[in-house]
C-alpha positions as CSV (number, residue, x, y, z in Angstrom):
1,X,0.0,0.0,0.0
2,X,2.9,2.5,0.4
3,X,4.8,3.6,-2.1
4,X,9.0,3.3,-2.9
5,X,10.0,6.9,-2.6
6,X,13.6,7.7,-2.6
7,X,14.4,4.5,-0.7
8,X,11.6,5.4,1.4
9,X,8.2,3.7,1.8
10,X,5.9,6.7,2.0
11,X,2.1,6.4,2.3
12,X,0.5,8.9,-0.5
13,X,-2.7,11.1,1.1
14,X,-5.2,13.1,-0.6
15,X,-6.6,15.8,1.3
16,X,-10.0,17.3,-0.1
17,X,-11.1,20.4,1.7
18,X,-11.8,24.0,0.4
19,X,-10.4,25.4,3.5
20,X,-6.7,25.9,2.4
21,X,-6.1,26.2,6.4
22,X,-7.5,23.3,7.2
23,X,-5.9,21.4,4.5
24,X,-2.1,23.3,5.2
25,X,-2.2,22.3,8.8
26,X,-3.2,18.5,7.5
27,X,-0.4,18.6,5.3
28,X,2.5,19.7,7.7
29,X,1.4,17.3,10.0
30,X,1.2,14.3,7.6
31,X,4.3,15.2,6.0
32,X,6.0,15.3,9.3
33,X,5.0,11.6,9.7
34,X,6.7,10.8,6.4
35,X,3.4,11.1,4.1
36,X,3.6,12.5,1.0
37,X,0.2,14.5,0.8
38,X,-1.6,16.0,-2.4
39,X,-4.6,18.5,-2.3
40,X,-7.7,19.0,-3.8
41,X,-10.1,22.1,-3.1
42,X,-12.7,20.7,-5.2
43,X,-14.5,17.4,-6.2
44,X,-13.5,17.9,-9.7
45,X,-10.0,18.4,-8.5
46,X,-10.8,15.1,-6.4
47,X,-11.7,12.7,-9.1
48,X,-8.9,14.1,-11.2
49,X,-6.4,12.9,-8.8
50,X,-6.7,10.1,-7.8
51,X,-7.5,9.3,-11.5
52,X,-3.5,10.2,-12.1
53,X,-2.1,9.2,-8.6
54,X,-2.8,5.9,-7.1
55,X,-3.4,7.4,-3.3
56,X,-3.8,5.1,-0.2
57,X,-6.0,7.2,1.7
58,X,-8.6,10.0,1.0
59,X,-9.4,13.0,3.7
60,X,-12.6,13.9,2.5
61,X,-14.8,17.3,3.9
62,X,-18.0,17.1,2.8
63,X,-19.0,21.0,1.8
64,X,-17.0,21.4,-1.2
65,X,-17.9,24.8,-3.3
66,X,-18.8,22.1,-6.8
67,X,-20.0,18.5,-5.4
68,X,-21.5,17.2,-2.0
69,X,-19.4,14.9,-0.8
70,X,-21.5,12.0,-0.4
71,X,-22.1,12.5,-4.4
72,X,-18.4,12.3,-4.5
73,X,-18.3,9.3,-2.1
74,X,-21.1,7.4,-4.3
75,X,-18.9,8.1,-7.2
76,X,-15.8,6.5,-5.8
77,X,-17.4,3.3,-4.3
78,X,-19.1,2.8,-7.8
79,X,-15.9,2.8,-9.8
80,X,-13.1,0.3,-9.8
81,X,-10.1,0.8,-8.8
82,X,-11.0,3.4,-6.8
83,X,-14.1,1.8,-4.2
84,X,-10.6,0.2,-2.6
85,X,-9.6,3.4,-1.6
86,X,-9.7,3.8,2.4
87,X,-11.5,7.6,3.1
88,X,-11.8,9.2,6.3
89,X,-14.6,12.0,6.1
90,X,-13.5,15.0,7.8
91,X,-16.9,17.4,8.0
92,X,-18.4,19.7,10.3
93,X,-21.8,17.8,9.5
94,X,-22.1,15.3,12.4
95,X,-21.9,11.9,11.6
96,X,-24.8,9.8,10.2
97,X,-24.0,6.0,10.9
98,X,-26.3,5.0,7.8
99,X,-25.0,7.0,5.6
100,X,-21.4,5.8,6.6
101,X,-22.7,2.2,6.5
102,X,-23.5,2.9,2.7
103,X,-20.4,4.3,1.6
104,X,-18.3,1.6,3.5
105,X,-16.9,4.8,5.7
106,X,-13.0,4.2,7.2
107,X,-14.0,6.9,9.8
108,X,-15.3,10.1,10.5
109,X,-13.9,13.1,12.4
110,X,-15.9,15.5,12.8
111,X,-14.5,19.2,12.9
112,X,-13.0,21.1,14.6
113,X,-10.8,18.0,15.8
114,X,-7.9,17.1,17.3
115,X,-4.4,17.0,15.0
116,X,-3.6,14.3,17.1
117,X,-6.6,12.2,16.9
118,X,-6.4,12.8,13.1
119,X,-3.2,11.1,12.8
120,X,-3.8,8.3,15.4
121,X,-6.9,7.3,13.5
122,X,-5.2,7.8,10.0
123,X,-2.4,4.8,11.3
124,X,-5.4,3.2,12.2
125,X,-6.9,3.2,8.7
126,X,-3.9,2.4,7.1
127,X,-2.8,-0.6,9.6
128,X,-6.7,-2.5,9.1
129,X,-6.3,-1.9,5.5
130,X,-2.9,-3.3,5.4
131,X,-4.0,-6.2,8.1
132,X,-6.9,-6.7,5.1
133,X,-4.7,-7.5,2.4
């Protein structure tokens, strides 16, 4: 699941959230773990990348300024490769455990949140998924 980078195994991370804040902090903090992080402030920006880089987790927000996220969830979970790919919703909506059910949800954090937390449940993701495989 990680890629060969340099000699280094480094986990690839897209990070989709129109808040360039939200998604700078995210980055700095994943890149200080050794993740190499790519953003996206739009769903069409989204489905672009990881259509061009094969990511091994998605940080999704769900109030993006073209798509709702669950349209962009429904999306990915109907189209192969891509329904592998382990997301994390990130959202200041609060969680709706049916709705998570349907798009086979990693997790969901709802914000504000902890930086911490983020990370411990981003190893968490990529450790079942890895377990899985």
């Amino acid at each position: 699941m990680q890629r060969e980078n340099h000699g280094i195994n480094r986990l690839l991370v897209l990070v989709v959230d129109d808040d360039r804040a939200i998604s700078k902090v995210i980055r700095r903090n994943l890149e200080d773990e050794d993740t190499e992080v790519f953003e996206a402030a739009t769903g069409f920006d989204c489905i672009r990348i990881v259509h061009e880089v094969r990511v091994d987790l998605i940080l999704l927000d769900l109030k993006l300024p073209d798509f709702n996220g669950w349209g962009i969830l429904s999306l990915l979970r109907l189209t192969e490769p891509l329904r592998h790919i382990p997301i994390i919703v990130v959202s200041v909506e609060p969680p709706n455990k049916a709705l998570m059910e349907q798009f086979q949800l990693d997790d969901y954090i709802q914000k504000p949140f902890d930086m911490r937390d983020l990370l411990v449940r981003v190893r968490k993701v990529i450790g079942s998924r890895r377990v899985s495989q």
